[in-house]
C-alpha positions as CSV (number, residue, x, y, z in Angstrom):
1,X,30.1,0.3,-10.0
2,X,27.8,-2.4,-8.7
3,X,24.1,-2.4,-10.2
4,X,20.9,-1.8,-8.6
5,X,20.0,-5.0,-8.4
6,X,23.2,-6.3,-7.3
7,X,22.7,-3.7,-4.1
8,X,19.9,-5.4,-3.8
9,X,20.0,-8.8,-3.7
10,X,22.9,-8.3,-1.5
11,X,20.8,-6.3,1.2
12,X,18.3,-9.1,0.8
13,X,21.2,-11.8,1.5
14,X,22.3,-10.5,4.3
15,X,19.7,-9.7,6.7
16,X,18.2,-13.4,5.4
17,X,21.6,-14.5,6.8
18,X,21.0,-12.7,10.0
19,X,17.7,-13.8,10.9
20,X,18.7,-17.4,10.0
21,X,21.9,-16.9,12.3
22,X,19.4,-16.3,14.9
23,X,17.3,-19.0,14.6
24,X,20.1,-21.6,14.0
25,X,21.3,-19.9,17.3
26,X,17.7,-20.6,19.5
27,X,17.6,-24.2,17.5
28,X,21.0,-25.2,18.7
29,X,20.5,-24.7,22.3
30,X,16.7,-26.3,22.2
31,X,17.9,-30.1,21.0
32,X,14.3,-31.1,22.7
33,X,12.3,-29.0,20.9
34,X,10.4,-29.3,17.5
35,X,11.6,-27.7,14.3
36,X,9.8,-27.3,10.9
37,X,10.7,-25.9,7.6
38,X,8.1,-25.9,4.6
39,X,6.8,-24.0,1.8
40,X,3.6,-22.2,1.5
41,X,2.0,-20.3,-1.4
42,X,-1.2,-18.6,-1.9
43,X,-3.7,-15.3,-3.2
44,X,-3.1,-11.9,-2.0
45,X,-5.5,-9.1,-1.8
46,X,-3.4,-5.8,-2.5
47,X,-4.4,-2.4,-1.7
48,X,-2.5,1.0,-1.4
49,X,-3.4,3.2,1.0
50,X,-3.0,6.9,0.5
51,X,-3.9,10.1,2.8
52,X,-5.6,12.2,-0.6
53,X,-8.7,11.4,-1.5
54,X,-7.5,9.3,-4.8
55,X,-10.1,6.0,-5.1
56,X,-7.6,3.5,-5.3
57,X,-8.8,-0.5,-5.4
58,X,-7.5,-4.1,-4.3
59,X,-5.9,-6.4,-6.9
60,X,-5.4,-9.9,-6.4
61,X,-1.9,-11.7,-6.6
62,X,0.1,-14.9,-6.1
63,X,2.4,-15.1,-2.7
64,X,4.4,-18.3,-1.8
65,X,8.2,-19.1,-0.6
66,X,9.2,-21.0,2.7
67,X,9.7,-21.3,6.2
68,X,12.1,-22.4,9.3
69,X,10.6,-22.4,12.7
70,X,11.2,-23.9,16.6
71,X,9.3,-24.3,18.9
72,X,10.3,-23.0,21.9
73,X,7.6,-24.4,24.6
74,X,5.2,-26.2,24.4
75,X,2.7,-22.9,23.4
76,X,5.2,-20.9,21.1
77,X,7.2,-20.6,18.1
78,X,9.5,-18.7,16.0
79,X,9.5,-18.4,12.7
80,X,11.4,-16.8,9.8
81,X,9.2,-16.7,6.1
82,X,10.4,-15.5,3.1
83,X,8.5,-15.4,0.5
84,X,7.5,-13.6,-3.1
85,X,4.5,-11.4,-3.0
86,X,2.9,-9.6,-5.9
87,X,1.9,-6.2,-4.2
88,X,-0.3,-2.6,-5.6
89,X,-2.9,-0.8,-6.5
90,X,-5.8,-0.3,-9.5
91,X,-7.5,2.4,-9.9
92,X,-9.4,3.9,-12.9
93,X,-8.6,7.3,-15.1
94,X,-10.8,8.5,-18.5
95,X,-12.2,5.2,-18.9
96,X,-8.6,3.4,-18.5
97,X,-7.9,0.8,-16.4
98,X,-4.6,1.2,-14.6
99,X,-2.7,-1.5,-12.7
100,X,0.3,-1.0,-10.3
101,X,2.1,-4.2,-10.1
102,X,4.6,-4.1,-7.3
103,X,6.5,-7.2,-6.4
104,X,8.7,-8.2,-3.8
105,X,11.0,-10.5,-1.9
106,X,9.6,-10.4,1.5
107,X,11.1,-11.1,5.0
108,X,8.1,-12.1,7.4
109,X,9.7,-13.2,11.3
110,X,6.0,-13.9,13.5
111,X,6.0,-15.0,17.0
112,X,3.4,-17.5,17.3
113,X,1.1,-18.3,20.2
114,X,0.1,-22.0,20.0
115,X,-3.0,-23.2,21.3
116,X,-2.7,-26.9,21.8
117,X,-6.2,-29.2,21.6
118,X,-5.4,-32.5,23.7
119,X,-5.9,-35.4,21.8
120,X,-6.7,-33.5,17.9
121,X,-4.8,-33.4,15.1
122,X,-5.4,-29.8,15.2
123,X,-3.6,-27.1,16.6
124,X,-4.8,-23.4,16.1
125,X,-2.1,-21.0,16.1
126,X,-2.3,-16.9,16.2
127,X,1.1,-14.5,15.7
128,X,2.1,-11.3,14.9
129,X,5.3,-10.2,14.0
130,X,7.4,-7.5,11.8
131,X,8.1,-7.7,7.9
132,X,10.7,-6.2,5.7
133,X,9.9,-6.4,1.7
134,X,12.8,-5.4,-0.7
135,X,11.0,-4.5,-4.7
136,X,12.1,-6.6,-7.1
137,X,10.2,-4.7,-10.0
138,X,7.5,-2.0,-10.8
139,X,5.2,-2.3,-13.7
140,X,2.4,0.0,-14.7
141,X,-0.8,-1.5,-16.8
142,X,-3.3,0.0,-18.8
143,X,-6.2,-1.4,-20.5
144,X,-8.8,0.4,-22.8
145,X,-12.0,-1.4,-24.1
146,X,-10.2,-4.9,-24.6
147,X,-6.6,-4.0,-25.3
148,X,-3.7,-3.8,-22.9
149,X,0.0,-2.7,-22.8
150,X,2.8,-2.7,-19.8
151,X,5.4,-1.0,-19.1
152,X,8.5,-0.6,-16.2
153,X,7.1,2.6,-14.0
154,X,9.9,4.6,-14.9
155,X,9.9,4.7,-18.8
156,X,10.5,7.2,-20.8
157,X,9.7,5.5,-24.1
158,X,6.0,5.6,-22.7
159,X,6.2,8.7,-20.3
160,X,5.9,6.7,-17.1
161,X,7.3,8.2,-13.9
162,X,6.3,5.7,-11.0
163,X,9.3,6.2,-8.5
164,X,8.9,4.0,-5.4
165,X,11.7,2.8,-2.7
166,X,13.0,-0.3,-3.0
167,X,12.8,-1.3,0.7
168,X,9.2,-1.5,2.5
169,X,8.6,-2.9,6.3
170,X,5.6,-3.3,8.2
171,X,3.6,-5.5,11.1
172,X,1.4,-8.3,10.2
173,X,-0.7,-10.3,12.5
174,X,-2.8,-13.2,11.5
175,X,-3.9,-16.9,12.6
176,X,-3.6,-20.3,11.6
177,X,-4.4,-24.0,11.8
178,X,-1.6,-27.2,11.3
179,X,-3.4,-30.3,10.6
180,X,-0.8,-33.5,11.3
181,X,-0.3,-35.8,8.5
182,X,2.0,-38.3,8.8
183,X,5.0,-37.2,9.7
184,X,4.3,-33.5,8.7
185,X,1.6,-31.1,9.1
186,X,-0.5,-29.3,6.7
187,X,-0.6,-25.5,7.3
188,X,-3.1,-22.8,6.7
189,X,-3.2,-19.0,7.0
190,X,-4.8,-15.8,7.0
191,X,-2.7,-12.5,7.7
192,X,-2.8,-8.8,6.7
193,X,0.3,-7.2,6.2
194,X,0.5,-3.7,7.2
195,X,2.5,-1.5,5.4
196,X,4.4,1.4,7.5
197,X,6.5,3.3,4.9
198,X,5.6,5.5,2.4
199,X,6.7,3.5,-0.5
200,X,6.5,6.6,-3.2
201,X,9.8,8.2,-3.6
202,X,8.4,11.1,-5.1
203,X,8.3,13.8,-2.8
204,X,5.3,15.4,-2.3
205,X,4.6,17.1,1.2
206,X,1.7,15.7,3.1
207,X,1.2,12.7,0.2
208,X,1.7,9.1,1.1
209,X,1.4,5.5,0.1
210,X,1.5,2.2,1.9
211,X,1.0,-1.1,0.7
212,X,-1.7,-3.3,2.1
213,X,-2.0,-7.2,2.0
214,X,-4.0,-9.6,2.8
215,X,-2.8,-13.0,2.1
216,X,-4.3,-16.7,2.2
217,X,-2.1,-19.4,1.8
218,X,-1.7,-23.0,2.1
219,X,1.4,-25.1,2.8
220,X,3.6,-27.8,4.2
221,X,5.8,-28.2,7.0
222,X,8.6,-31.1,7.4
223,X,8.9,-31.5,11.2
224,X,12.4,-32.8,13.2
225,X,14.6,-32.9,15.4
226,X,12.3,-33.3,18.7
């Protein structure tokens, strides 16, 4: 019987495959055009949002992975990310600290308007576009007046019962700047991912969670073929 994980690395695989089916498809019949690939990495500001009236807080996190993109005129672009992306929550119970540590392998695909400045190096960009995020593990954090222990959130050994789903999707939106140097461009970012499942898989009428992210990255994209 295959594992978990295998499941879901494989379900990862193959809609990366897809999405990079499609762009090879648009890239093939735009010769003219620009492409880019590149990697990117960054902080993330993580939230959960829930409908109770739990105080839940932001935690901070590392994001980075790459990038292929056309263009496809002269004003917009394709693009397929994928990237890691530490995700969760914090929130505190009886004077203990608690940290949800969610991380993922995330599929980003935003369809970028270009806004061209005529003789700049400079070329201010804004998208929007959907995301699909597949967990790659859960950990729970506590910390008590200086010391600290983690566990898996579904741990018997500590009497942790976190269940989430390992699949998420969203819509992020977000803007940008490419600075040309040399033959490549510098790239920076600002977007807030917004989560649209409930990613507890604890079933509890009327309860829900979604992850919230707001990531700032930096990066550097190879440019060819046009």
């Amino acid at each position: 019987m295959p594992s978990a994980k295998g499941e879901l690395m494989k379900r990862v695989t193959h809609v990366t495959a897809a999405v990079a089916l499609a762009l090879l498809v648009i890239s093939s019949q735009a010769e003219a055009q620009n492409k880019r690939a590149g990697i990117n990495a960054g902080i993330d500001f993580a939230s959960v949002s829930t409908n109770t009236s739990d105080d839940l807080s932001s935690k901070m996190g590392f994001s980075g992975g790459g990038f292929f993109g056309v263009d496809l005129a002269k004003m917009f672009r394709i693009q397929l990310n994928a990237q890691y992306v530490q995700k969760g929550t914090s929130f505190s119970e009886l004077d203990i600290d608690f940290d949800i540590n969610l991380n993922y392998i995330e599929l980003l695909l935003p369809l970028t308007l270009l806004i061209p400045i005529e003789d700049s190096p400079i070329t201010p960009r804004l998208y929007a576009g959907p995301s699909v995020a597949f967990e790659t593990t859960c950990k729970l954090k506590a910390s008590f007046e200086g010391d600290s222990v983690a566990a898996d959130c579904v741990n018997e050994d500590v009497e942790t019962d976190i269940q989430t789903k390992s699949t998420d999707f969203g819509v992020f939106f977000g803007g940008g700047v490419d600075f040309a140097v040399g033959s490549g461009e510098i790239t920076l970012d600002v977007l807030y991912n917004l989560g649209l499942a409930n990613v507890s898989d604890i079933s509890v009428e009327d309860i829900e969670f979604k992850n919230r992210n707001l990531q700032i990255l930096l990066g550097y994209a190879f440019l060819f073929g046009g």
